[in-house]
C-alpha positions in Angstrom: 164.5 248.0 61.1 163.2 247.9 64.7 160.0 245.6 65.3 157.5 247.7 67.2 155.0 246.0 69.5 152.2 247.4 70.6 151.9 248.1 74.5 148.0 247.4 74.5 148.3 243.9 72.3 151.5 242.6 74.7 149.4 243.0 77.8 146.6 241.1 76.8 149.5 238.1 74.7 150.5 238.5 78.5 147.3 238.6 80.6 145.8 236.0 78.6 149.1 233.5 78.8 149.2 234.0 82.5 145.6 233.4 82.9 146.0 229.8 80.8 149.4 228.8 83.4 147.2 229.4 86.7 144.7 227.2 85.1 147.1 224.6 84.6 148.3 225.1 87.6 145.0 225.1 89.7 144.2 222.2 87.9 147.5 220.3 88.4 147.5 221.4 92.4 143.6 221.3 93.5 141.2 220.0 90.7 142.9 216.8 90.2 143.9 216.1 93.9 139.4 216.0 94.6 137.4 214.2 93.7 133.9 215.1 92.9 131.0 214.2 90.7 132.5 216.2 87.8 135.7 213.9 87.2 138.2 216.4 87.1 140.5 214.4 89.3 141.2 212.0 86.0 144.5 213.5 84.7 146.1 212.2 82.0 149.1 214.8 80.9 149.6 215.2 77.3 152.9 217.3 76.8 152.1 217.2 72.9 148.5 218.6 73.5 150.0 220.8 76.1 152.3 222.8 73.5 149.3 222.3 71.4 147.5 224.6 74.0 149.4 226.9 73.9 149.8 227.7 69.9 146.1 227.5 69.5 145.3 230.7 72.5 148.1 232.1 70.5 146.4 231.9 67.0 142.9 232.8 68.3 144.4 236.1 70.7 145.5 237.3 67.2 142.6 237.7 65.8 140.6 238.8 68.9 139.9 242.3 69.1 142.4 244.2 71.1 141.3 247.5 72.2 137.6 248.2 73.3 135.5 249.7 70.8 132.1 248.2 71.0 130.3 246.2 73.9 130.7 243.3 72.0 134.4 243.4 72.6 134.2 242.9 76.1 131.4 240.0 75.8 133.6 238.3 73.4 136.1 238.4 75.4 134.5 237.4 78.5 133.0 234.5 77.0 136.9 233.7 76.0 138.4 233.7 78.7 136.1 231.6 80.5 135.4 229.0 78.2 138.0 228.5 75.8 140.8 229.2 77.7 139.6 226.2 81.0 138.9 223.9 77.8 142.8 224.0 76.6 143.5 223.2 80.6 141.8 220.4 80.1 142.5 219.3 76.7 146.6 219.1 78.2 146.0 217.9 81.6 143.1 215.4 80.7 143.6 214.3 77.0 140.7 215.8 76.0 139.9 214.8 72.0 141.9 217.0 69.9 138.7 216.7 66.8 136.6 218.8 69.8 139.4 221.3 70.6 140.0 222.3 67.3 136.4 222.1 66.4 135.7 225.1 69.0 138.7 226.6 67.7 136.8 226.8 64.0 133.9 228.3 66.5 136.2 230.8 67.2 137.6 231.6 63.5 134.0 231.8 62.5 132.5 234.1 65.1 135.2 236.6 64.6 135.2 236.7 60.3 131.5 237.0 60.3 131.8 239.6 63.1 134.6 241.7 61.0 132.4 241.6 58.1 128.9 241.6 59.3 127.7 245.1 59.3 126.4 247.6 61.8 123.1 249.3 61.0 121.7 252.6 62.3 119.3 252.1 65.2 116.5 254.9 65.6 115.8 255.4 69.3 112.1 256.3 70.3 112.2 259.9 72.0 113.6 260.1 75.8 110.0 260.3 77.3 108.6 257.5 75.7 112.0 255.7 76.6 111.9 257.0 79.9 108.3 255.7 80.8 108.7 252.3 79.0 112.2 251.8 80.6 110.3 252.4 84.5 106.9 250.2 83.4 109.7 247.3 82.6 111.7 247.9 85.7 108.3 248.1 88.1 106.0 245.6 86.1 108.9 242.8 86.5 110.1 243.9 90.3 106.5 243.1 91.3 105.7 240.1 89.2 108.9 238.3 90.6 108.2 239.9 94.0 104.3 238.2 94.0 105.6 235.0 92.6 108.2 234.4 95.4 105.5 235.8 97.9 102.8 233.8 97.0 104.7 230.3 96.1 107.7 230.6 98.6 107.5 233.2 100.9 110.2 235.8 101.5 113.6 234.5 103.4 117.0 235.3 104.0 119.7 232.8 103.1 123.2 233.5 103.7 125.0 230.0 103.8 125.8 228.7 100.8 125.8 225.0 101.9 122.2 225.2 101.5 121.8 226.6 98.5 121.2 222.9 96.3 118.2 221.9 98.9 116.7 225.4 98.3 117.5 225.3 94.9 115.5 221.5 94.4 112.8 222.5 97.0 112.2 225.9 94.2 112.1 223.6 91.2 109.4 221.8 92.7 107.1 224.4 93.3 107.4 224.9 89.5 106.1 228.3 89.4 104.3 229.5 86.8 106.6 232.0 84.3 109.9 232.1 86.6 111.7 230.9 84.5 111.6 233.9 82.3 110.3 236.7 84.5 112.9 236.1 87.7 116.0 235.2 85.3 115.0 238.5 83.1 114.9 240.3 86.6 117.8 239.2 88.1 120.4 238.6 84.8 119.2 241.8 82.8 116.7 244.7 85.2 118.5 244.3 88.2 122.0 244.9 86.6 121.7 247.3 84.0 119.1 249.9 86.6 122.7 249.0 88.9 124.8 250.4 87.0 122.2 253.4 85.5 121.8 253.8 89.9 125.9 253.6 90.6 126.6 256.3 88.2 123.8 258.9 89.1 125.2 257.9 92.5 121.3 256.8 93.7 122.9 254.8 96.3 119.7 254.2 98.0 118.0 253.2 94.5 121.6 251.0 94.2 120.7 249.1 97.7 117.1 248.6 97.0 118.6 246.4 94.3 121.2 244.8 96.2 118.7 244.1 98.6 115.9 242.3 95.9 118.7 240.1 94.1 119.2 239.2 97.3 115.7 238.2 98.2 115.9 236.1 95.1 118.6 234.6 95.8 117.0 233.3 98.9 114.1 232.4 97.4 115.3 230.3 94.5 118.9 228.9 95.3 120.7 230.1 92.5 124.1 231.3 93.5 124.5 233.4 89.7 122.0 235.7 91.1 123.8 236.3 94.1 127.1 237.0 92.5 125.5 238.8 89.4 125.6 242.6 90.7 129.0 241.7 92.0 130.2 240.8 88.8 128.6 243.6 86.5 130.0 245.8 89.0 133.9 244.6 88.3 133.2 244.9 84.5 132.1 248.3 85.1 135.2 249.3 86.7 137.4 247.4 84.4 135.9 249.1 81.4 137.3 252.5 83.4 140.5 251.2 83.4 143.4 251.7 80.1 143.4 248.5 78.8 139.7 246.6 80.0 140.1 243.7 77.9 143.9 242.6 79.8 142.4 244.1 83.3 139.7 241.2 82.7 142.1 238.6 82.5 144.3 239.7 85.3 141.1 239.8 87.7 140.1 235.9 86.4 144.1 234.9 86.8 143.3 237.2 90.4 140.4 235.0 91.4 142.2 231.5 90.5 145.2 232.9 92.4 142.8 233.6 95.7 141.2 230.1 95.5 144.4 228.4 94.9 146.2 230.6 97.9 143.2 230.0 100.4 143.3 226.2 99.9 146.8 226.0 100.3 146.7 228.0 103.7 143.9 226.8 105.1 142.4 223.6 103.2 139.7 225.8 102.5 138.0 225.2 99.1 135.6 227.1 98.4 137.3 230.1 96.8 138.5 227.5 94.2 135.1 225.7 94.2 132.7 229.1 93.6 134.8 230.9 91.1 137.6 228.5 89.2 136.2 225.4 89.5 132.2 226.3 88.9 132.6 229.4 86.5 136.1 227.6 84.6 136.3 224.0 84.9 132.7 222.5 85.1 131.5 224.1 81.9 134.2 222.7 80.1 134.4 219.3 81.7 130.8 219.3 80.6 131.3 220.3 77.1 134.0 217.4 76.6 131.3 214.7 77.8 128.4 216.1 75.7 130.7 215.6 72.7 131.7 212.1 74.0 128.4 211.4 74.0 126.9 212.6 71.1 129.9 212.5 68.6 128.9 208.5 68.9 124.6 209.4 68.2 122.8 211.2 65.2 122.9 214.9 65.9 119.8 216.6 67.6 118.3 219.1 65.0 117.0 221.1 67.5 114.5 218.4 68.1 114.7 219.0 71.8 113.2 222.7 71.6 109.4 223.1 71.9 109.3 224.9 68.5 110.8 222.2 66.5 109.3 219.0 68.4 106.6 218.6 65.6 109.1 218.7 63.0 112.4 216.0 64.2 111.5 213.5 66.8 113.5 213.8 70.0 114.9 210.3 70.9 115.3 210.2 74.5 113.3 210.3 77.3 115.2 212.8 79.2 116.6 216.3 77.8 120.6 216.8 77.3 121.4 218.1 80.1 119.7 215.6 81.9 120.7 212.7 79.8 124.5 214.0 80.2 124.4 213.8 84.1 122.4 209.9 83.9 125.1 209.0 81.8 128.6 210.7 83.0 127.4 211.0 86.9 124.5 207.9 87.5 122.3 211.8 88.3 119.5 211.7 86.0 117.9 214.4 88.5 121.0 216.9 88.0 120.9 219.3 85.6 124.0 218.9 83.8 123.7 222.1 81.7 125.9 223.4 79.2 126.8 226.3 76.7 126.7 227.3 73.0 130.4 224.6 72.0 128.0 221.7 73.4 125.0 223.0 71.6 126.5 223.3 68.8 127.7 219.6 68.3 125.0 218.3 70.1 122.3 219.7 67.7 124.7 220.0 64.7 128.0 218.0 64.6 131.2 220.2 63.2 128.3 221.7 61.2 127.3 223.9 64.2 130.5 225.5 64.7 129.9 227.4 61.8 125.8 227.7 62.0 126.1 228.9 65.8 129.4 230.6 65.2 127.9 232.9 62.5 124.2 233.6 64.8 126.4 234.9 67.7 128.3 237.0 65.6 125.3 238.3 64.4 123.4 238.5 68.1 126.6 240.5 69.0 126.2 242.9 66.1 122.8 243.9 67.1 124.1 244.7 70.7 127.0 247.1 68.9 124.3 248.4 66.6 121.8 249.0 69.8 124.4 250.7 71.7 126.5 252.6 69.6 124.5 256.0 71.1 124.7 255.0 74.6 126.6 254.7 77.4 129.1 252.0 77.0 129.0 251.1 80.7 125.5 251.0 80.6 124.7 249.1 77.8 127.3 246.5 78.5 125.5 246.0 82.1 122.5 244.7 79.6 125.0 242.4 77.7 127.2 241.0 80.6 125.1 238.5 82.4 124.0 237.5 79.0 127.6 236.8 77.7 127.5 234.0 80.6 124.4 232.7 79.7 126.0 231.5 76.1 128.5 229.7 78.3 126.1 227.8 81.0 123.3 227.4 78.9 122.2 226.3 74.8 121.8 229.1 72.6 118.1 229.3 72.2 117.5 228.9 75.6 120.0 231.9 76.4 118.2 233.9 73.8 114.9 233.2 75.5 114.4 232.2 78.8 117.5 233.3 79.9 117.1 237.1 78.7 119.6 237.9 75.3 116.9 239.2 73.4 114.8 240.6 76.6 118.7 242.3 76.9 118.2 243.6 74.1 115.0 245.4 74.0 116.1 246.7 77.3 119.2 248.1 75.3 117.1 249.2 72.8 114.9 251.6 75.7 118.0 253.7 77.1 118.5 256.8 76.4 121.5 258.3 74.0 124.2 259.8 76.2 122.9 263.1 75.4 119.5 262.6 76.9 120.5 260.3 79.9 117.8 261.1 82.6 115.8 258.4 84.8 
């Protein structure tokens, strides 16, 4: 009897296990030879945890979807690969608390049961007119509300060096601009990209660099170095979702980028490669999430009580929020924003008890993205969904789902039109 594997499921075992060893080894070559504010430079090798590592990516890959069928495949495995996979890094390299690791791991277990089981539901679409003129009202209603805020409060500019971005960044926050926080991250994470990739594929390349040209004006204007690599990024997913097998191309262009950074330091002592992409998209989030636990698996869990809508129902106990809290205590920067995604959030607000309450609300937030999209494009609708599927790794849940754009994301979703009536 011969044992048949299947091409499609070896590529991503493959993929996914080479993705983990550049990890390990950016980490063992570059993270913890600087040191920064973030304390990655404290290694402490555990060979047990380190096998330990690797059986855990192994259990969770099996029960990852493998071939891409809705947009939530892709976001599920984008959030993944960059947040559970840099966690095992450091749960080997820095004997990371093994209660935490396999705490996420239940996260994981969770999120994909409930989204086997939890069901799709017809969506009916409004007709392609009314689509059509909502769909323009959104796009020109937020271009010139984030255009008269950054007018009026900032001014327009043009930043291209990234060594200034944290002054321009602190200067923007502030200012403390009325509504920015939802109207330019709505813009910039959800409009921008999704009318990108509607623009790309119509081939409207002058609509595609009037775009290009107002993330970059935000950019500018506020500091934020997502913004600028946000059209960038949806436009590699795009082209990954051409390709055979999207879900091991994904992996290969992360192990690609970890390669580059590691490469260019190596050749030239240059660090920023390593710096923008591994160390800022990989490694902080999950240094973060190990201190929020550290700090909170030793204090009564949150409730929520640090969200406006609950504040009148459990008293919040600190004088500054958690992400601010987490950087006065780990870093001596109570002004740094030491943010941090859904894991965190989870414990934070929960215990082990959120693994399971936020594992089963994603699973259910992803199920209304498959049920919004099922009619459209799949590039299209996953340009709504890919900034978002960052957002649950940089930033807690609720916030994501508000200020940062999910459900915005998906009422945009919602608005495009069936493949069948695609028109602008």
């Amino acid at each position: 009897m011969k044992l048949k594997i299947d091409k499609n499921t070896l590529w991503i075992f493959v993929s996914t296990f080479l993705l983990k060893g550049t990890l390990d080894l950016a980490y063992y070559t570059i993270a913890a030879r600087l040191g920064d504010y973030i304390r990655l430079v404290e290694i402490n090798f555990d060979p047990v945890k380190y096998i330990e590592s690797y059986a855990l990516l192994a259990v969770v890959i099996v029960f990852l979807p493998k071939r891409y069928r809705r947009i939530s495949d892709m976001a599920v495995w984008l959030i993944f690969l960059l947040s559970y996979v840099p966690m095992l890094t450091l749960y080997a390299y820095m004997g990371k608390p093994r209660a935490y690791m396999y705490g996420v791991s239940l996260f994981w277990g969770i999120l994909l049961l409930v989204r086997a089981i939890f069901p799709l539901f017809s969506v009916r679409n409004i007709n392609g007119t009314q689509s059509r003129v909502v769909r323009i009202v959104f796009f020109f209603f937020l271009s010139l509300a984030v255009a008269a805020l950054i007018f009026i409060y900032v001014g327009f500019s043009f930043n291209i060096d990234l060594n200034k971005v944290y002054d321009i960044r602190a200067e923007f926050v502030k200012i403390n601009i009325p509504l920015s926080g939802y109207f330019i991250n709505w813009f910039a994470y959800i409009v921008n990209p999704v009318f990108f990739a509607i623009f790309l594929k119509k081939k409207k390349w002058l609509a595609v660099l009037l775009i290009c040209f107002t993330e970059f004006i935000v950019f500018s204007a506020t500091g934020n170095k997502t913004y600028l690599f946000a059209l960038p990024f949806v436009l590699g997913l795009v082209w990954v979702l051409g390709r055979k097998n999207p879900l091991a191309w994904m992996a290969v262009g992360l192990v690609g980028f970890v390669l580059a950074g590691m490469l260019t330091f190596s050749i030239s002592n240059n660090s920023w490669t390593y710096f923008l992409f591994t160390r800022r998209l990989m490694f902080v989030p999950a240094q973060l999430s190990f201190f929020y636990y550290d700090f909170f698996s030793q204090q009564q869990p949150l409730l929520l009580a640090q969200h406006s809508l609950f504040k009148n129902i459990v008293q919040y106990p600190y004088e500054l929020d958690p992400p601010h809290l987490i950087a006065d205590e780990y870093f001596g920067k109570p002004e740094t924003n030491a943010n941090n995604g859904i894991y965190a959030d989870a414990y934070t607000n929960f215990h082990n008890a959120g693994f399971l309450i936020w594992g089963i609300a994603l699973a259910v937030i992803l199920s209304f993205f498959d049920s919004f999209s099922a009619k459209k494009d799949k590039k299209t609708a996953f340009a709504a969904l890919a900034m978002p599927s960052i957002m649950f790794i940089e930033t807690f849940f609720m916030t994501a789902l508000v200020t940062h754009g999910v459900l915005f994301s998906l009422l945009l979703l919602y608005l495009l039109p069936n493949k069948e009536e695609e028109k602008i």
